[in-house]
DSSP file (Angstrom, degrees, kcal/mol; ACC not computed):
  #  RESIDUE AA STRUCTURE BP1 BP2  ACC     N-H-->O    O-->H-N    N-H-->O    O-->H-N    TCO  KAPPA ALPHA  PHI   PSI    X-CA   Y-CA   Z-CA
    1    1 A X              0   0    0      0, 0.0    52,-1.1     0, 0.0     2,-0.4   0.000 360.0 360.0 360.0 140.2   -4.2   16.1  -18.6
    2    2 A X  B     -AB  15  52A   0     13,-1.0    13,-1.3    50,-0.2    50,-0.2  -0.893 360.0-157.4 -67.5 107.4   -1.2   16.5  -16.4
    3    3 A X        -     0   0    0     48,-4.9    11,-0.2    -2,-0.4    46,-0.1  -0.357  19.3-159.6-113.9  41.9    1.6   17.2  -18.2
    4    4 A X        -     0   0    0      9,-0.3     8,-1.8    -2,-0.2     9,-1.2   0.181  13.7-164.7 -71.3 123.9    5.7   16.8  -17.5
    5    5 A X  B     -CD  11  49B   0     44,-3.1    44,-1.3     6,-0.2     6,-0.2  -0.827  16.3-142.4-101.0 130.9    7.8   19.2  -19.8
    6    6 A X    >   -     0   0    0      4,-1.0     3,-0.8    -2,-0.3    34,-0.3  -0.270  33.8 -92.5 -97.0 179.5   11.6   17.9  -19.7
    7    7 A X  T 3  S+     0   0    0      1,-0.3     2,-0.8    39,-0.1    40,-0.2   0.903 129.5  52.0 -64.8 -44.4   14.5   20.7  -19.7
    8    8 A X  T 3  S-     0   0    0      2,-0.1    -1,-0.3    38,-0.1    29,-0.1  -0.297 121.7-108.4 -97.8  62.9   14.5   20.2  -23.5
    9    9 A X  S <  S+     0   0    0     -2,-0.8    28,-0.4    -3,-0.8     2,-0.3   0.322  76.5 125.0   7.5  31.4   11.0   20.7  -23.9
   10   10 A X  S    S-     0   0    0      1,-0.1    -4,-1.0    -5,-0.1     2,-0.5  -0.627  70.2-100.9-102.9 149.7    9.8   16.9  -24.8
   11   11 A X  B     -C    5   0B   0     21,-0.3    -6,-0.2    -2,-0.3    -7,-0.1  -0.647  27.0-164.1 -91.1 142.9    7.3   15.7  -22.8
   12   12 A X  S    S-     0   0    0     -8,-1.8     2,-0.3    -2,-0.5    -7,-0.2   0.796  71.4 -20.1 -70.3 -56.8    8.4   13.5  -20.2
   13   13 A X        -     0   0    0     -9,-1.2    -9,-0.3    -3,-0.1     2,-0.3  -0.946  46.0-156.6 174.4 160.1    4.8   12.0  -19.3
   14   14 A X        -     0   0    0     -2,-0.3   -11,-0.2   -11,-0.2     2,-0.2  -0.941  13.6-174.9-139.6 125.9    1.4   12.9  -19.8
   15   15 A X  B     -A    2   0A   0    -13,-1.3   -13,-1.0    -2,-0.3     2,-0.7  -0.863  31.0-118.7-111.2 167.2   -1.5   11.1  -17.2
   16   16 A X        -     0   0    0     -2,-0.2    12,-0.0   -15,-0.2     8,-0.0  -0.840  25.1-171.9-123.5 132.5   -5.1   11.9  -17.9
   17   17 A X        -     0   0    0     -2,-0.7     2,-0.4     1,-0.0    -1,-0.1   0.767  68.6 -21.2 -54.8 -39.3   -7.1   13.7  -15.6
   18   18 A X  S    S+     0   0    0      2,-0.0     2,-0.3     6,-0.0    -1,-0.0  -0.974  76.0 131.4-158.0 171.9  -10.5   13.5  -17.0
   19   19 A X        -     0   0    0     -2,-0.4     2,-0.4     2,-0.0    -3,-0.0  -0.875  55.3 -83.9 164.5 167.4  -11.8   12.9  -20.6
   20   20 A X    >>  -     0   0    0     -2,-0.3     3,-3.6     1,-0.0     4,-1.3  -0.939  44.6-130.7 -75.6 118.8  -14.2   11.0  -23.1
   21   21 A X  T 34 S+     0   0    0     -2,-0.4    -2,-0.0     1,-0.3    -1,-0.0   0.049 103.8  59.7-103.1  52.5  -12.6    7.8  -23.8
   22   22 A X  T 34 S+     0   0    0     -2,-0.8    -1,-0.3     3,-0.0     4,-0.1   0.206 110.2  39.8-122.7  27.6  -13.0    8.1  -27.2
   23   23 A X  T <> S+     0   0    0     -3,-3.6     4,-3.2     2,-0.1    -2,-0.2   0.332  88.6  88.5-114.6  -7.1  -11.1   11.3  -27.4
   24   24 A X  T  < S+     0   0    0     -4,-1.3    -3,-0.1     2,-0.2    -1,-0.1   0.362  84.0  54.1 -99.1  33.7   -8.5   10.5  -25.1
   25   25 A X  T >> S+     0   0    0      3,-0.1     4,-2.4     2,-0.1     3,-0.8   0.671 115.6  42.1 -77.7 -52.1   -6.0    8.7  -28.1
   26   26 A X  H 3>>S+     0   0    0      1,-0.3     4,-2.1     2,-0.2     5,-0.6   0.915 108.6  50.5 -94.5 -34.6   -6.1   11.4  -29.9
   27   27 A X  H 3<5S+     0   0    0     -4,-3.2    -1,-0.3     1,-0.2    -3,-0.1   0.473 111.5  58.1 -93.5  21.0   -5.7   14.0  -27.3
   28   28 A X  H <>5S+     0   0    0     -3,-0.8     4,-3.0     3,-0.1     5,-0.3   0.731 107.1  45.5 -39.7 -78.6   -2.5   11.7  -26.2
   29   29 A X  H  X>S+     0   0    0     -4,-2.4     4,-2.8     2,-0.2     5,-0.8   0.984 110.3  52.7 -53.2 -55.7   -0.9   12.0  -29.3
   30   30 A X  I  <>S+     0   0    0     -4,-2.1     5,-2.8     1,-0.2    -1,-0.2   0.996 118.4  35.4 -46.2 -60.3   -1.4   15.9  -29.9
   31   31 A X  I  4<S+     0   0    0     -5,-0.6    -1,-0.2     1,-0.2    -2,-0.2   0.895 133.9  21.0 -76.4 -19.7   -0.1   16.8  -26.8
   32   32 A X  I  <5S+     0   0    0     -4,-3.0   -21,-0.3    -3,-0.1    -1,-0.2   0.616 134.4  35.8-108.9  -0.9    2.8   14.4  -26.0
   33   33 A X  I  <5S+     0   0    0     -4,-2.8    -3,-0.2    -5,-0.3    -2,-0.1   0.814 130.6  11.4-144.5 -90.1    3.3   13.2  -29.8
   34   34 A X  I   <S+     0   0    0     -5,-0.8     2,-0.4    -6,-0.1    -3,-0.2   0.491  95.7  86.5-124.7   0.4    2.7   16.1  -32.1
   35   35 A X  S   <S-     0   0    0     -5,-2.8     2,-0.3    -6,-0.5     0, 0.0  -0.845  74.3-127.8 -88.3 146.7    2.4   19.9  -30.3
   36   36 A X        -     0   0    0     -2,-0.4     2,-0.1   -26,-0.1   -26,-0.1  -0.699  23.6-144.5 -80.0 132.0    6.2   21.3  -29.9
   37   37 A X        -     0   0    0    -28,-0.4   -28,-0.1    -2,-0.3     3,-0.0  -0.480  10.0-140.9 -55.1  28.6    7.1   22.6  -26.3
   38   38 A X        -     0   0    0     -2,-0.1   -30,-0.1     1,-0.1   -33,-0.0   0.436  31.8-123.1 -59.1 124.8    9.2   25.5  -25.2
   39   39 A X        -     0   0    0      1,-0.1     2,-0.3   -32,-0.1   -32,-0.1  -0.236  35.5-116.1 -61.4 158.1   11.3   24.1  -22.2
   40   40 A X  E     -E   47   0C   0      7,-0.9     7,-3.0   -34,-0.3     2,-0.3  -0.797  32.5-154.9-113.2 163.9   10.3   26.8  -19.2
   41   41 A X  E     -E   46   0C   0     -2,-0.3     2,-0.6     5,-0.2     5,-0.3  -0.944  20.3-177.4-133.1 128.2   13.1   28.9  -17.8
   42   42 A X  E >  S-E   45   0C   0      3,-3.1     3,-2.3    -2,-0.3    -2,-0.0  -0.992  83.7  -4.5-136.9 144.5   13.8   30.6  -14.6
   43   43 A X  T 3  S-     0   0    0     -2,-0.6    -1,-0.2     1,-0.2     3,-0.1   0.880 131.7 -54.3  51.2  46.7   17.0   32.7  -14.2
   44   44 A X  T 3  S+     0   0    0     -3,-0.1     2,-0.4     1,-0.1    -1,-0.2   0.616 115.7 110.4  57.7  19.1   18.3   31.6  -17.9
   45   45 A X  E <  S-E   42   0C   0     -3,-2.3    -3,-3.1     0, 0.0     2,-0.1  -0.984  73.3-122.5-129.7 147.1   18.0   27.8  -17.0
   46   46 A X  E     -E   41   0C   0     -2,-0.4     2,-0.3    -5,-0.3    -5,-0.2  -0.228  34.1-152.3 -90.5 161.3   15.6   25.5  -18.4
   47   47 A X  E     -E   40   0C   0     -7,-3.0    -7,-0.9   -40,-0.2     2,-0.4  -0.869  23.4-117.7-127.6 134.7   13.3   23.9  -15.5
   48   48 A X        -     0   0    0     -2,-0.3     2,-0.3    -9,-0.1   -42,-0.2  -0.758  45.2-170.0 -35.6 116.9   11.8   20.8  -15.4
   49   49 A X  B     -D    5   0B   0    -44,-1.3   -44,-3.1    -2,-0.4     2,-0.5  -0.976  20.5-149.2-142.9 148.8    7.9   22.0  -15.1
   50   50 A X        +     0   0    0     -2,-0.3     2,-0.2   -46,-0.2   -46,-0.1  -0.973  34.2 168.6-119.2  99.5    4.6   20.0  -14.4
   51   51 A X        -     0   0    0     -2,-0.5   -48,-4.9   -48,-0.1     2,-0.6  -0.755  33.5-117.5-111.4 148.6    1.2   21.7  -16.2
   52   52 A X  B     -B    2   0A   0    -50,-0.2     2,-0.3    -2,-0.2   -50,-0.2  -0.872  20.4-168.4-119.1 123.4   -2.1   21.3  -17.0
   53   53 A X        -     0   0    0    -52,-1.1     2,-0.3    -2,-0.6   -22,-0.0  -0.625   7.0-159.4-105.4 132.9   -3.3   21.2  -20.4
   54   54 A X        -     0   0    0     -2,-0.3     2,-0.5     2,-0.0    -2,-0.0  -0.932   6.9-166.5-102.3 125.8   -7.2   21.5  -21.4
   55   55 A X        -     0   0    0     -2,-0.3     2,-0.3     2,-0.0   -28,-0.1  -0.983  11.0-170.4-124.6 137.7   -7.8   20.1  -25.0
   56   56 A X        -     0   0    0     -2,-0.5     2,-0.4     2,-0.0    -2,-0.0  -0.800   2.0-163.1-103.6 122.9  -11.3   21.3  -25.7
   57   57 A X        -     0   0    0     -2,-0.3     2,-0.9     1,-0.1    -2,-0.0  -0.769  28.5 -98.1 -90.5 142.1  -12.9   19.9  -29.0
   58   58 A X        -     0   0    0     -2,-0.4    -1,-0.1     1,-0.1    -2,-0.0  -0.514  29.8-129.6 -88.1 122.5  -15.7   21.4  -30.4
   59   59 A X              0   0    0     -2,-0.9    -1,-0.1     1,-0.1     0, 0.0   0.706 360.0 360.0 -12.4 173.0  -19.2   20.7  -30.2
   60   60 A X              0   0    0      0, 0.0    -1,-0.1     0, 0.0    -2,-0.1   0.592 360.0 360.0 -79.1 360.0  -21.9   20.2  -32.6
């Protein structure tokens, strides 16, 4: 998933890159929904930043 972290660490928008689509609801919500963010910082100011997050589930 492609991820945009605002200056106050809430995500801005989430597209998804690859997936199973019957895991990609849930691994929507976790990452834009219900993990916390820490806004990133360069030189003591919070930054806009664009990441990619792997959420791996586990096998059988």
């Amino acid at each position: 998933m492609l991820v945009r972290i605002g200056r106050d660490g809430q995500v801005e928008w989430a597209s998804l890159l690859q997936g199973h689509p019957l895991l990609v609801g849930a691994a929507m919500e976790a990452v834009c929904r219900r993990w916390r963010w820490e806004p990133f910082w360069i030189n003591g100011e919070p930054f806009l930043a664009t990441v990619t997050v792997h959420v791996r589930y586990p096998g059988p």
